[in-house]
PyMOL CGO cylinders between C-alpha atoms (Angstrom):
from pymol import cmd
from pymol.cgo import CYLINDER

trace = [
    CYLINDER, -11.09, 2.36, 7.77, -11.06, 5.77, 9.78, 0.3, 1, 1, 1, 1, 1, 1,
    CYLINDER, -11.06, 5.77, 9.78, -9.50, 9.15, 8.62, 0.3, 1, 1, 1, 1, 1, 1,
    CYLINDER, -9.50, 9.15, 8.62, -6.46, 9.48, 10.58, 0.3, 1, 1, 1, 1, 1, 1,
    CYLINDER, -6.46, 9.48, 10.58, -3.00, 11.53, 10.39, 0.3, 1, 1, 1, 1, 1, 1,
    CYLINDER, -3.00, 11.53, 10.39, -0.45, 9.88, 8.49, 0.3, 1, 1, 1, 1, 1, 1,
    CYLINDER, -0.45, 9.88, 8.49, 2.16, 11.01, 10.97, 0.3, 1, 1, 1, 1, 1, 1,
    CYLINDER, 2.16, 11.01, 10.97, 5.29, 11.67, 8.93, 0.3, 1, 1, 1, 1, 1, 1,
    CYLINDER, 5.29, 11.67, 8.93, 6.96, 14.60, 6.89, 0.3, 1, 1, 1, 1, 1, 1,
    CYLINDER, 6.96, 14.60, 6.89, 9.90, 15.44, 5.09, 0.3, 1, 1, 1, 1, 1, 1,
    CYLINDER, 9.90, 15.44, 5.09, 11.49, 14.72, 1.83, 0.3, 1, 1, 1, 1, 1, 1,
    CYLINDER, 11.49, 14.72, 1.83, 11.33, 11.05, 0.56, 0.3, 1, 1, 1, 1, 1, 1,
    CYLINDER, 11.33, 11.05, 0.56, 14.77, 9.61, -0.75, 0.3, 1, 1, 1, 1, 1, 1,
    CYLINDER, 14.77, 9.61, -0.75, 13.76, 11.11, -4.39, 0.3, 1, 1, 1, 1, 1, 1,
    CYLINDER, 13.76, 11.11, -4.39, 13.74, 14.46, -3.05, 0.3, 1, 1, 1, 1, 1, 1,
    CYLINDER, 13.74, 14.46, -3.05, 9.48, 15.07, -3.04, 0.3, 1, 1, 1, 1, 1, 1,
    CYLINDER, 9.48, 15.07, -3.04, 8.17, 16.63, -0.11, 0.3, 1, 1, 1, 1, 1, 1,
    CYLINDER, 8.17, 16.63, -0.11, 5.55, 14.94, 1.96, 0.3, 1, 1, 1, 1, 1, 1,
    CYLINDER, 5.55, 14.94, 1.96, 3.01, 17.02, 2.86, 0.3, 1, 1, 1, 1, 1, 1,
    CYLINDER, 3.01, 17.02, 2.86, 2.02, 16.03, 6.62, 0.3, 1, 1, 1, 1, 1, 1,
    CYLINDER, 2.02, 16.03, 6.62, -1.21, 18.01, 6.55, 0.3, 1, 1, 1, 1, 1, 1,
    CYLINDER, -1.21, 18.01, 6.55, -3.06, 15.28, 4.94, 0.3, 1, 1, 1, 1, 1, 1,
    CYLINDER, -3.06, 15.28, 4.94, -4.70, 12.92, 7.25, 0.3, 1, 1, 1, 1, 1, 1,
    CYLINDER, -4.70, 12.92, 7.25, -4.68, 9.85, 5.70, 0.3, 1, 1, 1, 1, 1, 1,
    CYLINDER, -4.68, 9.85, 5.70, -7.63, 7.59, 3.93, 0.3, 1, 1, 1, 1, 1, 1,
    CYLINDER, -7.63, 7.59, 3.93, -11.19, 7.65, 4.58, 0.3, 1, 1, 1, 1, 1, 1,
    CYLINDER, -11.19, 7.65, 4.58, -13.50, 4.77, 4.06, 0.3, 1, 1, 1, 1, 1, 1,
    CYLINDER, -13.50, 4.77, 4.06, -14.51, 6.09, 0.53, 0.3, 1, 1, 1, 1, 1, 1,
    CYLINDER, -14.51, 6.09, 0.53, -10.80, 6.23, -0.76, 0.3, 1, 1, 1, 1, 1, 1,
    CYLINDER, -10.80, 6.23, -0.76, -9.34, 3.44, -2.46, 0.3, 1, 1, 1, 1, 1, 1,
    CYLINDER, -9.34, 3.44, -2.46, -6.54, 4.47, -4.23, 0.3, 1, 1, 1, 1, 1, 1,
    CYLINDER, -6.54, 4.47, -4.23, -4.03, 7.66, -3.18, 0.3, 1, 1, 1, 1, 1, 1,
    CYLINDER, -4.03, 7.66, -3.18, -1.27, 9.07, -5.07, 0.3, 1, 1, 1, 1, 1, 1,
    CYLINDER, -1.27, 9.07, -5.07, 2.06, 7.77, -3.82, 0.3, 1, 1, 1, 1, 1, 1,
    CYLINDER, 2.06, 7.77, -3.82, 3.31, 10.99, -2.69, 0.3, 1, 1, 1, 1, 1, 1,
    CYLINDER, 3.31, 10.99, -2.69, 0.31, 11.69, 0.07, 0.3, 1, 1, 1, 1, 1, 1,
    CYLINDER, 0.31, 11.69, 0.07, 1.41, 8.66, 2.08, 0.3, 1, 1, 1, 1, 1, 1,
    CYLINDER, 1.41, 8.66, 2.08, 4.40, 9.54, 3.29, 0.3, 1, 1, 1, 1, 1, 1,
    CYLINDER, 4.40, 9.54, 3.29, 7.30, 7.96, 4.49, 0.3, 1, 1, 1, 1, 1, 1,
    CYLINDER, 7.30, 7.96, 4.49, 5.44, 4.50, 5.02, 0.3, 1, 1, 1, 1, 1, 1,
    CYLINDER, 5.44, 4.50, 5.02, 7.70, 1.03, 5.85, 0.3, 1, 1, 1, 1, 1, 1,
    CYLINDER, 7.70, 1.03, 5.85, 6.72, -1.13, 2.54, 0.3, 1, 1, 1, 1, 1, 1,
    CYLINDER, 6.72, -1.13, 2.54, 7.34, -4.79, 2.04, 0.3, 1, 1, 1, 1, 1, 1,
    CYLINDER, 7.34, -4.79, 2.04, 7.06, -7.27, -0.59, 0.3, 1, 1, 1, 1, 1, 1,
    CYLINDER, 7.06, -7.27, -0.59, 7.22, -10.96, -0.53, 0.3, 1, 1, 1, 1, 1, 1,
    CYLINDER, 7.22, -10.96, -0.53, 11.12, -12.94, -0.11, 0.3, 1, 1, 1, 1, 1, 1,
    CYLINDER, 11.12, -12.94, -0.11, 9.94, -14.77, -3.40, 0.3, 1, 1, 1, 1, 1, 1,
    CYLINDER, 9.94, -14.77, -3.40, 9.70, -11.49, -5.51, 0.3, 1, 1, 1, 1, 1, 1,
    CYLINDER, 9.70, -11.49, -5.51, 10.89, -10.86, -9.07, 0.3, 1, 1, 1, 1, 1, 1,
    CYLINDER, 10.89, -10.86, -9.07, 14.30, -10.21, -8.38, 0.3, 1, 1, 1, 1, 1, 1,
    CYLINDER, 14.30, -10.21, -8.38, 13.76, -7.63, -11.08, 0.3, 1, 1, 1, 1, 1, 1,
    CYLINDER, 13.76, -7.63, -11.08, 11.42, -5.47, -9.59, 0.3, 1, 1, 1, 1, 1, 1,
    CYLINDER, 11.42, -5.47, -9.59, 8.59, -6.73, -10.69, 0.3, 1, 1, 1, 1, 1, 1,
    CYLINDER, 8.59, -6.73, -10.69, 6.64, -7.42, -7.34, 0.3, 1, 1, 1, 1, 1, 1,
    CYLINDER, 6.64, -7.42, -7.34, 3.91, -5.62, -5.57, 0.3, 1, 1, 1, 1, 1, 1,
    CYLINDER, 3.91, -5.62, -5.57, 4.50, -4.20, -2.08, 0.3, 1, 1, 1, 1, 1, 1,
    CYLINDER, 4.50, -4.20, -2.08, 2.70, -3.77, 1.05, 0.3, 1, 1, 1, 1, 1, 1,
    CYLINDER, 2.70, -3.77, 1.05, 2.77, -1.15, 3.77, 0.3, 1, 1, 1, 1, 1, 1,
    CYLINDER, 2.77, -1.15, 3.77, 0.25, -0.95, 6.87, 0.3, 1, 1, 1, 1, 1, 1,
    CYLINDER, 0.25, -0.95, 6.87, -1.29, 2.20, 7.55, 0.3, 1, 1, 1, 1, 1, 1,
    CYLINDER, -1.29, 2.20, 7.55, -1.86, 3.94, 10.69, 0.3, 1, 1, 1, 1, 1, 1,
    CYLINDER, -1.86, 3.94, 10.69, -5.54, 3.95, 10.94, 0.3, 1, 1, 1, 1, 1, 1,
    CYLINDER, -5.54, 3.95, 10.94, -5.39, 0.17, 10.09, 0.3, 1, 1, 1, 1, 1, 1,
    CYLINDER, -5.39, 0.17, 10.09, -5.91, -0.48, 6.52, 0.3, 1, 1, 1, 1, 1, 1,
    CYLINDER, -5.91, -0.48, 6.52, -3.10, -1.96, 4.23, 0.3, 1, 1, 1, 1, 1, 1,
    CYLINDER, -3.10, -1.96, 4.23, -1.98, 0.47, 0.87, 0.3, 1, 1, 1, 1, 1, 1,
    CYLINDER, -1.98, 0.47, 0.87, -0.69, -1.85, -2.43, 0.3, 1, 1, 1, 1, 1, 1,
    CYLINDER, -0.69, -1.85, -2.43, 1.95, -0.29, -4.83, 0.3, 1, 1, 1, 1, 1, 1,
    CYLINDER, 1.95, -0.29, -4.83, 3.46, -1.75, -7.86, 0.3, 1, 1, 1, 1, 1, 1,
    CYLINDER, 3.46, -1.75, -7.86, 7.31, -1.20, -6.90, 0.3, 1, 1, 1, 1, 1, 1,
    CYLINDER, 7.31, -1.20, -6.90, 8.08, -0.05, -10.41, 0.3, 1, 1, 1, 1, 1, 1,
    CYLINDER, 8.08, -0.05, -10.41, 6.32, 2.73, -9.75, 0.3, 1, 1, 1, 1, 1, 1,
    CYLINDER, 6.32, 2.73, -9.75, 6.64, 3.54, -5.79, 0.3, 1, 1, 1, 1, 1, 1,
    CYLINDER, 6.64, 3.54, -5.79, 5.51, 6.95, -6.58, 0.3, 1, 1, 1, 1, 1, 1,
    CYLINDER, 5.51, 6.95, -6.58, 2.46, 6.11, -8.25, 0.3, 1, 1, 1, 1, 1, 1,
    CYLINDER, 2.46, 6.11, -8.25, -1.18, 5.13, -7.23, 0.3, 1, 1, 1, 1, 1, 1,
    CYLINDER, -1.18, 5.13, -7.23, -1.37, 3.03, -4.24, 0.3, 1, 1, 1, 1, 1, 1,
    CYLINDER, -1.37, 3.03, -4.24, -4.46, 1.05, -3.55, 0.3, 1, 1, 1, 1, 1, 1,
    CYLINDER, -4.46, 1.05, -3.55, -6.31, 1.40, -0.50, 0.3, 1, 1, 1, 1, 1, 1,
    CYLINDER, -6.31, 1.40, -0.50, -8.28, -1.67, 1.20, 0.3, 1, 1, 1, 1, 1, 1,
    CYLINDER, -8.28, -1.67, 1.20, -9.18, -2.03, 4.68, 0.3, 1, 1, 1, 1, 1, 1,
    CYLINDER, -9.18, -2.03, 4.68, -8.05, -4.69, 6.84, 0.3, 1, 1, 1, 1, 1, 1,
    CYLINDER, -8.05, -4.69, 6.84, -11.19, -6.99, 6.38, 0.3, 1, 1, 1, 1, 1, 1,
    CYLINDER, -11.19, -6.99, 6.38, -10.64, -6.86, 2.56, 0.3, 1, 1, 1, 1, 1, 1,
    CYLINDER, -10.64, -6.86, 2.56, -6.90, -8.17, 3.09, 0.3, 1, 1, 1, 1, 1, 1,
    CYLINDER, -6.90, -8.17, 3.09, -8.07, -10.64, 5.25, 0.3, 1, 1, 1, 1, 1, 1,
    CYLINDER, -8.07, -10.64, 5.25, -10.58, -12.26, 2.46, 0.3, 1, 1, 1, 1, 1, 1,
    CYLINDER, -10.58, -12.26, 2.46, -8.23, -11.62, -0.38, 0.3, 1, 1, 1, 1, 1, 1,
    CYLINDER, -8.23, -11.62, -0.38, -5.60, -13.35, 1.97, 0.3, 1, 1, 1, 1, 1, 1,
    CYLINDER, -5.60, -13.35, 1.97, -8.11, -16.32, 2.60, 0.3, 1, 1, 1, 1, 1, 1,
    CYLINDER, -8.11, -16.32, 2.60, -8.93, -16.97, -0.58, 0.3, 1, 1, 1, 1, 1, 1,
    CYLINDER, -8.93, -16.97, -0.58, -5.05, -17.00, -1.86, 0.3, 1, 1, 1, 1, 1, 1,
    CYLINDER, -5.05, -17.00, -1.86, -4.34, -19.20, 0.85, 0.3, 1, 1, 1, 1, 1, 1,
    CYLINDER, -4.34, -19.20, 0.85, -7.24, -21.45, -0.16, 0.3, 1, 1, 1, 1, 1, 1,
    CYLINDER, -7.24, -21.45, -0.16, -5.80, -21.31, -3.88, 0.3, 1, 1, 1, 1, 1, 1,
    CYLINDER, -5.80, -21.31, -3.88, -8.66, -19.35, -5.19, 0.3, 1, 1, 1, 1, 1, 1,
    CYLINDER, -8.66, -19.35, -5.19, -6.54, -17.21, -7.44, 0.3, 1, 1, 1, 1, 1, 1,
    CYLINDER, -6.54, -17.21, -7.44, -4.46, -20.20, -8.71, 0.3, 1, 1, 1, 1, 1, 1,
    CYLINDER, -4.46, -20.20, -8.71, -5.64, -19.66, -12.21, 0.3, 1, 1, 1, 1, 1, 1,
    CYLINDER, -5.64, -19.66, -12.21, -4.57, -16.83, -12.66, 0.3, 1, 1, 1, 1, 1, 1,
    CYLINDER, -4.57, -16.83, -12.66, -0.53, -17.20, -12.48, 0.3, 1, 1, 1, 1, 1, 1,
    CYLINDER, -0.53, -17.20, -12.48, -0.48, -21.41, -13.35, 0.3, 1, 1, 1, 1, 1, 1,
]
cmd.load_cgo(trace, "trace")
């Protein structure tokens, strides 16, 4: 993943403001407080927890994907780059992670 500008500032629906100076992930960063990335479009899966239980997704601009928990959308996010969501995404596919919720 390259350093790029995150592109967005302002205050976040909670009232924080987003400071637009910082210019995004580099390739050593894998996790970034919540806060830094700005006003980012996050999704999570239609079969979700209907009680918020449920990780969510957003793309970033320099092409990498950041991971929240969305009980905590302020929190840590973790940081992978596009290749490592394509191989997690494989192998779920593929039902390599199975075990782990059956």
């Amino acid at each position: 993943m390259t350093t790029g500008v995150v592109g967005v500032s302002g205050k976040r629906e909670d009232g924080v403001e987003i400071d637009s100076r910082w210019t995004g992930p580099t390739d050593e960063d894998t996790e970034v407080p919540g806060v830094l990335l700005g006003l980012l479009t996050w999704r999570k899966s239609a079969a979700s927890n209907p009680n918020g239980d449920c990780v969510e997704l957003a793309p970033l601009p320099a092409g990498g994907v950041a991971v929240r928990n969305s009980r905590a959308p302020g929190g840590t996010a973790l940081i992978y780059t596009r290749a490592e969501m394509e191989a997690f995404l494989h192998g779920a596919k593929a039902g390599e992670f199975d075990d782990l919720v059956m």
